[in-house]
N, C-alpha and C positions, 0 to 999 in steps of 0.2 A: 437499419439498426444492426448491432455485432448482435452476434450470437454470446449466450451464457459465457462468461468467465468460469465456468463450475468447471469446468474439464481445467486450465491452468490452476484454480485454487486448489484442486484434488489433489496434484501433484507436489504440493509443498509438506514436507515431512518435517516435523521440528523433534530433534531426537536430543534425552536428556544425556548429557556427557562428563561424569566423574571430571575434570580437568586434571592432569596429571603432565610427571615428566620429573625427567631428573632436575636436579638444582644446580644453579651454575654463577658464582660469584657476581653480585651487579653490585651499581650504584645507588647511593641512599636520593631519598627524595629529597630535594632542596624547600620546598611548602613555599611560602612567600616569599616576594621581593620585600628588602628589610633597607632599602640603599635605589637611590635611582639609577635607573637604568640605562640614562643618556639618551639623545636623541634618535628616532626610529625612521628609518629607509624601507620602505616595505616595496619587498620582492613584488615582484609581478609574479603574478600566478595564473595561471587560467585552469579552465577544467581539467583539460589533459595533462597539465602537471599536480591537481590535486593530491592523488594518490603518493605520490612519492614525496611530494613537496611535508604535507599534514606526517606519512610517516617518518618523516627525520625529525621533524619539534617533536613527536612523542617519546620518539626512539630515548633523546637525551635533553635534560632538564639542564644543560648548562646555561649561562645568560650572560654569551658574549653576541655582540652589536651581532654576528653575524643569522645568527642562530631567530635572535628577537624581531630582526627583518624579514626575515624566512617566517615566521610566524605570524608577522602582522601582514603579510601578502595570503597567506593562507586565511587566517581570520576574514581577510577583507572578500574574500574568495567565498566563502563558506556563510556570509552575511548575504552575498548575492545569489547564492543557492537556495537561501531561505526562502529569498523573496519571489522570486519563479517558483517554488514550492507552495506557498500562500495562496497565488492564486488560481490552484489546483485542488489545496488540499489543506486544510486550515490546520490541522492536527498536525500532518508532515511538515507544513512550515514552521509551525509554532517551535518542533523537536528540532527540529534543523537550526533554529537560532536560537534554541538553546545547547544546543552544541555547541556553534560561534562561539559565544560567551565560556563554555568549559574550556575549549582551548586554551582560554586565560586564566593566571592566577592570580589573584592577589597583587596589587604594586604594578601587572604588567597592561592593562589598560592605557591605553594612550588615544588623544586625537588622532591620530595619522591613520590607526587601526579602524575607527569610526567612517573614516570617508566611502562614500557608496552606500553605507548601511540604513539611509533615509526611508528606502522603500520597505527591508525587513523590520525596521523598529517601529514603524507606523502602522504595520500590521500587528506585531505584535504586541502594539500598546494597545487600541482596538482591542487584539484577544484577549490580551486576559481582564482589561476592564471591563469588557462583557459577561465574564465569568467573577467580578469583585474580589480578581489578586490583586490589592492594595501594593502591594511589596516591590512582585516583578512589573506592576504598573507605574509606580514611582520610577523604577529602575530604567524602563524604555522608555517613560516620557522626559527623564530627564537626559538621556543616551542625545534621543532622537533632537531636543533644543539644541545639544549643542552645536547642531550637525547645519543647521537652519539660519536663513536668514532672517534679519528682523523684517517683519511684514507679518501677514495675516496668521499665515498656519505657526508660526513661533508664538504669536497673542494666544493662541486657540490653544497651544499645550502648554503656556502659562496658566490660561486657566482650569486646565484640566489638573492641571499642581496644585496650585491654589487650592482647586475644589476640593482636594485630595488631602491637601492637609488641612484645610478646615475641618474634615470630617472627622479626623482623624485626632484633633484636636477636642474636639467637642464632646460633650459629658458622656458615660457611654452609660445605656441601662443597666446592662452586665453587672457587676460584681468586682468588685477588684483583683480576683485570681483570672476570671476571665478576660477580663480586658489587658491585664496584663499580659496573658497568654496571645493574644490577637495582634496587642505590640509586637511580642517577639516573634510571629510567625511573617509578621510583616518583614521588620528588618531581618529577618536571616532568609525570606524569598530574596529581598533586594539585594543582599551582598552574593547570593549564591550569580547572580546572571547582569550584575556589576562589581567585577571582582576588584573593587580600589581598597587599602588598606583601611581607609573612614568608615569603609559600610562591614569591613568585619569587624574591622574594631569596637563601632558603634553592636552589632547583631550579638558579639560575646559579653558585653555588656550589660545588655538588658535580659541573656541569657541567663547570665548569671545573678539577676537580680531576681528570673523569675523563678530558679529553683531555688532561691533560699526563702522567697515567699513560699513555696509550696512545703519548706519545710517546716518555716515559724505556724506554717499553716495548721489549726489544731480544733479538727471535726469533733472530736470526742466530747468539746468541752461542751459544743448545743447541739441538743438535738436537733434535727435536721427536719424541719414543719411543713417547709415548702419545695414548689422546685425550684425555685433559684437557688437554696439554701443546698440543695444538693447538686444541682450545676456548680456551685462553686466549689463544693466538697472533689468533686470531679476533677475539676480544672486544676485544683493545688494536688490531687494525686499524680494527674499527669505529669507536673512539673517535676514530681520528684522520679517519677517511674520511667518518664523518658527525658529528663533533662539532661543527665547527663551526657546520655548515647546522641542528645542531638547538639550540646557544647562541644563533643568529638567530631561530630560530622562537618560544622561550618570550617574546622581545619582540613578534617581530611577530603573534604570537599578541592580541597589545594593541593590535596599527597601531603600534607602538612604532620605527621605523627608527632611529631618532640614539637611544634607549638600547642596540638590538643594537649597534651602531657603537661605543660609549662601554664595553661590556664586553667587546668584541673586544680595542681599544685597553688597557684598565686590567692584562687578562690575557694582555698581549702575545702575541694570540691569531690578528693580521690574518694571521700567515702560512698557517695551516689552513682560510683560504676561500677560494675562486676568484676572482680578481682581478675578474672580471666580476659576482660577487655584493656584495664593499664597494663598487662603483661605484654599483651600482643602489642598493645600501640609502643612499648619502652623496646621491644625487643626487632620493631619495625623503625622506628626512629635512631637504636643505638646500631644493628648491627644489617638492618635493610635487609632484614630474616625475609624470604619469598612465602616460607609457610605462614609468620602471623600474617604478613601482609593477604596472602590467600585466604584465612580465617575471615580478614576483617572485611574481606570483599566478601563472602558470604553473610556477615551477619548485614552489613547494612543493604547489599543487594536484595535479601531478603523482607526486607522491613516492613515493609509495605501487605505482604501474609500476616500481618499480625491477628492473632487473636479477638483482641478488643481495640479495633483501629481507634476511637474515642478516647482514649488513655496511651495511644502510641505514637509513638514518635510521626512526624509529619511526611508524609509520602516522598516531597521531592526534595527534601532534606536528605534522606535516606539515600534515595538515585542520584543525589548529585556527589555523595559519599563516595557511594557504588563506584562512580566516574573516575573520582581522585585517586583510589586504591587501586585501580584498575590499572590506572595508566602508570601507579608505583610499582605493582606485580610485575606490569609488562618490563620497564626496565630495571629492575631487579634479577628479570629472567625472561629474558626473549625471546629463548629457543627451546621453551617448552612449553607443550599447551598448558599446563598452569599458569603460566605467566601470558599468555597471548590470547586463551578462549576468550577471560572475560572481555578484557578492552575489544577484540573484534566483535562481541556482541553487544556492548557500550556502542562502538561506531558503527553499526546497522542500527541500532536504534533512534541515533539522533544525526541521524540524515547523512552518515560519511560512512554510504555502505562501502565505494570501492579500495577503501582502504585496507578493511578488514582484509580479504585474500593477502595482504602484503605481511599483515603483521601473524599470519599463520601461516604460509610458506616458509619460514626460517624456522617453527617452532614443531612445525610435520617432521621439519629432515627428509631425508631419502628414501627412508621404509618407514612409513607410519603405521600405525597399528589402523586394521578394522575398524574399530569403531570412534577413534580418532578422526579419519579419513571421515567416515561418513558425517558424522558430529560438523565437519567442515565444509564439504558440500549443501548438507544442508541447508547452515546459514546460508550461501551463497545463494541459494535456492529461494530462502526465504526474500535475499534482498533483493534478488533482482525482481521478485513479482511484487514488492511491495513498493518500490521505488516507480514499477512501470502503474500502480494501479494509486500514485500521487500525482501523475501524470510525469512523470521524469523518463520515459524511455531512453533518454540519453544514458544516464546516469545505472541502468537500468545493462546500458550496453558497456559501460567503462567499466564495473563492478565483475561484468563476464568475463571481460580482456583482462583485468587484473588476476583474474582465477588462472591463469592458462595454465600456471606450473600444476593447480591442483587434479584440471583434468588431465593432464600427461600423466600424472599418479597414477590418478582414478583410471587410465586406461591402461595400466600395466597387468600383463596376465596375469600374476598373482593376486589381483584383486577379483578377476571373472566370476559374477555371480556374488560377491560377498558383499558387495557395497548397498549403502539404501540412505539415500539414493544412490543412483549409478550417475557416470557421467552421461550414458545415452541417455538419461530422464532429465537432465540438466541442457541436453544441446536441443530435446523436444520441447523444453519448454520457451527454451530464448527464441526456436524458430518459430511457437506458437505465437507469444509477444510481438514479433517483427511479423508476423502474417496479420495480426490484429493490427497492426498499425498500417498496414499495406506496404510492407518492405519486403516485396518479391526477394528481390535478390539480395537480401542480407540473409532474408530466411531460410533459405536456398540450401546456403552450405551449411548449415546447423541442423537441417530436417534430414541432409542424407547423411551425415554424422550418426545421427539418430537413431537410422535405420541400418545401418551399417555396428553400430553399437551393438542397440538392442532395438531388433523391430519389434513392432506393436501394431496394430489395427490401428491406432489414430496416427500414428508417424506415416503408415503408408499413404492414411488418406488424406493428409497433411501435403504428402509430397505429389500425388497425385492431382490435387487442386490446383497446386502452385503451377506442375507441368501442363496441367490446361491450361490455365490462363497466359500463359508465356507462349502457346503455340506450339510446345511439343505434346502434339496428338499421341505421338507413338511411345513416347514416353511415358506418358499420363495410363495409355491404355497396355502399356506391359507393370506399372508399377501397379493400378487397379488388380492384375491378375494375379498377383501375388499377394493381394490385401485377399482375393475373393481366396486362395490358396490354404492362407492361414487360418482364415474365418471356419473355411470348410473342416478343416484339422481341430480346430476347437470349439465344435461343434456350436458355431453364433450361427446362426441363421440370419437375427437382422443383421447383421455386419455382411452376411456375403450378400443380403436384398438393396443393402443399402452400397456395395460396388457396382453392383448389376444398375442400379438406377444410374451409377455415378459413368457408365458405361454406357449407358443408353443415351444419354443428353452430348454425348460426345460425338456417338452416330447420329444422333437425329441430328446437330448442330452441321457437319458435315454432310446431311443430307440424305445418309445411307437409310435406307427404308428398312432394308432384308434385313440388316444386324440389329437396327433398333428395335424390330418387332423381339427377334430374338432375345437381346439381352431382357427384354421389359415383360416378357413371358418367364426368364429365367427370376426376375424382382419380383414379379408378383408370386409363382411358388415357392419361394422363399419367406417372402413376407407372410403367406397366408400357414406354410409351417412353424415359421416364428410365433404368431399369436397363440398357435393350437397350443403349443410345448411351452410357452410363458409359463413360468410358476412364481411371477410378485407381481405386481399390481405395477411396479416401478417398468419392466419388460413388458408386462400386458403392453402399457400406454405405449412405449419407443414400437415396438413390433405393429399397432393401429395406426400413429402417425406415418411406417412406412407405408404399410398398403394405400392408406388414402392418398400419398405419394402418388402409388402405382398406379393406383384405379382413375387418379385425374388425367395423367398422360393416357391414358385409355379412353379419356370422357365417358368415364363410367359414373358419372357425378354423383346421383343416389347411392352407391356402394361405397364412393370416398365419404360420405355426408355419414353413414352408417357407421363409418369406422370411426370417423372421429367426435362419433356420440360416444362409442365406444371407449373410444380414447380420454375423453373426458372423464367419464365414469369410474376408467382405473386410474387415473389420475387425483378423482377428487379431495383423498387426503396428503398429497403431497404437493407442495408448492411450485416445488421447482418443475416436476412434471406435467405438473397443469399449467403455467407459465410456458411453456416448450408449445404446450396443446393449443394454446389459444395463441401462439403467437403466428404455428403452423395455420391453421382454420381461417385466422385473418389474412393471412398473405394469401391463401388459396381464393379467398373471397374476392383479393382487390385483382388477382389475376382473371378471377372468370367471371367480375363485377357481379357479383353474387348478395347482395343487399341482405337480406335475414339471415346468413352465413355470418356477413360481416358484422350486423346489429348484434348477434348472441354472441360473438367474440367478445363486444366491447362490454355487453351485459356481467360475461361472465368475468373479465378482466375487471370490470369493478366490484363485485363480491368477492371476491379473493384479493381484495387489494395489493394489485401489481404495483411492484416499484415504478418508479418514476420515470426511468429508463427505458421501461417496456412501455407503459402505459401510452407512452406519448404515440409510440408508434401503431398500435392498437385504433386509437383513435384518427391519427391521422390516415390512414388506410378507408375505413370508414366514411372520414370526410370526403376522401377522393373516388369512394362509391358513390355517394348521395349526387355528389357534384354529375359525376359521367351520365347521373340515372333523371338529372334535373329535379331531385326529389327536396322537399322537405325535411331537415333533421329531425329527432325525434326526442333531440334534448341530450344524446350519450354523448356527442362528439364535443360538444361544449362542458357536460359536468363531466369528462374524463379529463379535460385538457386545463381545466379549472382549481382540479384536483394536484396538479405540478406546483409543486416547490418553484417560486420564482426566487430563483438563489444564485440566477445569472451561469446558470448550468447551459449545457447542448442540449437536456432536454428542456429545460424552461424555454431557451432561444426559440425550440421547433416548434413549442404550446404555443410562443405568442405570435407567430409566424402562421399559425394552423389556427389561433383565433383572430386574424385579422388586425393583431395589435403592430405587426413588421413589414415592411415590403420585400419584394425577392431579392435585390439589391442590397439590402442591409441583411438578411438572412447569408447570404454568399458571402459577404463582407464579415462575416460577424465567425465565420467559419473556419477555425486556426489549423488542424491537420487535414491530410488527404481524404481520410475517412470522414471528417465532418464536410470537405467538399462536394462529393462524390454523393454524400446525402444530400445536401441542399440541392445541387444540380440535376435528382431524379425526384425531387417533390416538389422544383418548380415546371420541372419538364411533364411531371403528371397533370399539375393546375393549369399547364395551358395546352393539355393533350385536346385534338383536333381545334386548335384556334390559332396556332403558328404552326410555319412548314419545319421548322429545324426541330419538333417535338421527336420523330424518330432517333434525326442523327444524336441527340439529347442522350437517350437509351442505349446506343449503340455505344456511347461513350461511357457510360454506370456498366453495362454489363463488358466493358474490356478495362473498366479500373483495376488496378491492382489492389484495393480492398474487400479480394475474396470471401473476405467474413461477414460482411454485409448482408443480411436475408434482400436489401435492394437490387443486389446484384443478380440473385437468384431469378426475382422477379422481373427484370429486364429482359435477362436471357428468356426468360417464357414468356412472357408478351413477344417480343420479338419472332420467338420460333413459331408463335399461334400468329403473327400476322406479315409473313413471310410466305412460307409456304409449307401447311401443313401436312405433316405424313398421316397416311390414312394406316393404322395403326388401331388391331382387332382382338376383342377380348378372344382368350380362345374357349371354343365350345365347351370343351370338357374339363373344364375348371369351374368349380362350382364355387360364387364366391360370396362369403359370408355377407 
């Protein structure tokens, strides 16, 4: 199993940033295609052209053939990013094809744009019919027909239409402000993420019929006796309280200002806006003002905080606002973060992180202010760990490479010290990501960037792990001395018990007796000072886990057994640190086949109900005690493994595999990166420990993967070291240990 992502999520800082910047003459938004656009050639695009490709259609709203092809390769790009997205991460795909869909406005929708899109629209019809979006469910099941040929699955979203509008048809209980309300939330989900002129046309429509109902609407005249009577009262307040702002939004959902304006006006509607809202949308439609335009990215970016969400405007009506403005700000004004924060935080949101760096590098300039800069890294920060924890490491590395100009910034001495993040906290975390994924050598140059930036206690032991597993001993064992160095300076005790162990396994592995005893004498009076001088409960626990560390390499077993009673104990009101405690106890268990060790692991792993993620491996440890011991279960290893989400996860795969529902072949098969190889290969090499001869070289091969973050790999390397040749390795006398 990896180890906690809590150390990478610790590191993501979201810092709040005024947007600002001088103002600099742009062009107005064009809103809809009103004329067809001719026929569409769509650019080839692939990933590595993303970035640049998505920022030129933002950059300018012109709509010549050239531009419109560039855009429909990009859409077509960003439709297949969903769908890789999807089956990682149901919420990241779902934002990522709704992205897709903003790319376009109004009128510019075409077949040519649709090709590929079979696999994101068929997910995202599934989502949100799951969830009963009526709207953007019409919307993707009728995207995804047209994409289809006639045969079964075309029958099968006929009738999901069908169903769809029968239902929708059909008398509703509600009330009449209500159900009209339900209409129009339908069609203006459906025109927001099928932008053709019929579905805005049709959504301003009924828009506008539903706020003059809420105005003829007139509570005062009856008393209000029931709750429907007052459900309805509700639903005609809403209409008038957020009709308007959400008649403005299905435009400016386009960058549209002067057509909101134009059906305000036609549906003698100016009186249900706030005087201060026509101002900004006439002053952004006549003169492509960047300040209203900035105003109106705030109010509707905002929307969604309201008050009384039940009487306000509709959530993704608002963000898909937010989107339209955004992308008018940004060209309005390019080159200054008022015009470039928001849309860079629009595209991190909806799955087009590595664009962002692009459209904020011209808007830095060459001396950015402090908190600009940082404001900027941040994001960066944010998306590459959000993109790697959707399962998109790719995406994850393009979004880095797109940043470069920012960390050349970030690394100029007048920044020293002033940034937060820094960019050394930006190159630890991409090397942590690619050590998670087991990318030694992409890691590599990112972790001594790091340390070379800004060292830290986990950069060095970052770089240190990586150097052992590569085979530089010497390397490994001069960058430890500088981790113990620093420890020592700032006063960590477990940080320098925990180099000294990471120094001991180095010589024991190489065989040295003298230096092992040494360093694992220098770990254990460390660790046993560490515990003394704890003052939280959070340290208590980290400083017990090490000792019991120390005191197992010493086979001082009762004394590890003690600490990590211990350990528990300071742990018990924190999750994450009891989670750490039981994950250590179990692995110690499956090393020294330690059966009641292993049993109160999985005991206590299910009263604290561990995630899914952990628990699997909890359990299966366990099962590979009972197995080696020929014993009877005793019920945990089956109600922990029962307990798993079958959601067709890594961890579900390893439950059904660990209860007997997979073979080892289909487990290994079923295994997409190196780190879920790497596991498969050391838990079927445990189930057929002493009953095949290749069961060592098995191990031999987990403990030299390159998925250092694995607690499997740990365990390899020490079964192996225990049944090799072990060093006879002595508590020492005059150490008195708790």
């Amino acid at each position: 199993m990896l180890v906690t992502r809590a150390a990478i999520a610790a590191a993501v800082l979201i810092f709040a940033l005024p947007a600002c910047g001088p103002a600099h003459p742009g062009r107005g938004g064009r809103g809809v295609a009103t004329a067809p656009l001719g026929p569409v050639n769509p650019t080839p695009v692939q990933d590595a052209e993303f970035a640049q490709s998505t920022y030129q259609v933002l950059l300018s709203g012109e709509r010549d053939s050239k531009r419109l092809d560039l855009l429909a390769g990009v859409v077509r790009r960003q439709f297949a990013r969903a769908a890789r997205r999807f089956r990682n991460d149901r919420p990241a795909g779902l934002a990522a094809l709704t992205g897709a869909s903003y790319l376009l406005r109004a009128g510019e929708l075409s077949d040519p744009m649709l090709k590929g899109a079979v696999p994101a629209l068929r997910y995202g019809a599934a989502e949100v019919a799951r969830v009963g979006d009526e709207g953007r469910g019409t919307a993707y099941y009728t995207m995804l027909r047209s994409q289809l040929p006639k045969g079964p699955e075309q029958a099968d979203v006929d009738a999901h239409l069908a169903a769809m509008a029968r239902f929708a048809a059909m008398p509703s209980a509600a009330g009449p402000m209500r159900s009209l309300g339900e209409r129009q939330a339908a069609a203006a989900n459906r025109s927001l993420v099928e932008p053709s002129l019929e579905n805005l046309e049709r959504a301003k429509k009924i828009t506008v019929e539903w706020i003059k109902a809420g105005l003829d609407f007139n509570a005062g005249e009856t008393p209000i006796r029931t709750n429907a009577e007052r459900e309805e009262a509700i639903a005609a307040y809403k209409a008038v309280r957020a009709g308007g702002a959400s008649l403005v939004a299905l435009y400016l959902r386009h960058g549209d200002a002067r057509g909101a304006l134009a059906a305000l006006e036609q549906a003698d509607l100016l009186r249900v806006v706030p005087a201060g809202l026509s101002d900004r949308l006439d002053r952004a439609a006549s003169d492509d003002d960047p300040a209203a335009w900035g105003d109106l990215y705030q109010l509707f970016e905002t929307s969604s905080e309201a008050d009384r969400p039940e009487t306000s405007m509709d959530v993704a009506l608002g963000k898909a606002a937010a989107w339209g403005v955004a992308v008018e700000l940004f060209r309005s004004e390019p080159k200054s973060m008022r015009g470039g924060a928001p849309l860079a935080s629009q595209l991190v949101e909806l799955g087009m992180s590595e664009v962002a760096p692009l459209v904020l590098v011209p808007a830095l300039g060459d001396r950015p202010g402090v908190q600009e800069l940082s404001w900027s890294l941040a994001l960066v920060l944010r998306a590459i760990v959000a993109e790697d924890e959707s399962g998109s490491i790719d995406a994850s590395r393009r979004t880095f490479v797109a940043a470069k100009r920012l960390m050349e910034l970030a690394e100029m001495p007048v920044y020293a010290g002033k940034l937060r993040p820094s960019a050394g906290r930006l190159y630890y975390v991409m090397a942590a990501l690619e050590t998670r994924a087991g990318e030694l050598s992409r890691a590599l140059p990112h972790v001594r960037a790091a340390v070379r930036l800004e060292p830290t206690l986990e950069a060095y032991g970052m770089l240190a792990n990586i150097e052992r597993q590569r085979g530089d001993t010497q390397g490994a064992l001069k960058t430890l001395e500088s981790l113990s160095n620093m420890a020592k300076k700032m006063g960590e005790r477990v940080a320098e018990a925990e180099a000294a162990l990471a120094k001991f396994e180095v010589h024991r592995d190489a065989g040295n007796a003298a230096l092992a005893q040494t360093t694992l004498v220098s770990a254990l009076s460390a660790a046993i000072d560490a515990r003394e001088i704890a003052r939280s409960s959070t340290n208590a626990a980290r400083a017990e886990r090490v000792l019991a560390r120390t005191l197992e390499h010493f086979g001082a077993m009762q004394a590890a057994r003690r600490a990590t009673e211990r350990a528990y104990e300071a742990a018990r009101s924190d999750l994450r640190q009891l989670t750490a405690t039981v994950l250590d106890a179990s692995r110690r268990a499956l090393t020294f086949n330690d059966l009641p060790l292993a049993r109160k692991a999985v005991r206590q792993a299910l009263d604290a109900g561990l995630d899914d993620d952990d628990m699997v491996y909890v359990a299966l440890w366990l099962r590979i005690v009972e197995q080696s011991k020929g014993v009877s279960g005793d019920g945990s290893v089956e109600e922990s493994l029962s307990s798993i989400d079958d959601n067709g996860s890594w961890a579900a795969r390893l439950a059904a595999w660990g209860r007997g529902k997979s073979e080892d072949a289909e487990l290994l098969k079923s295994a997409k990166t190196l780190v879920q190889r790497t596991e498969a290969e050391f838990y079927i090499a445990m189930n057929r420990r002493g009953t095949t001869p290749d069961h060592v070289a098995s191990l031999e091969s987990v403990a030299k993967s390159q998925a250092i973050e694995l607690v499997e790999v740990t365990i390899a390397r020490d079964l192996l070291a225990r049944a090799k040749s072990p060093l006879s390795l002595k508590l020492p006398s005059n150490v008195k240990v708790p």
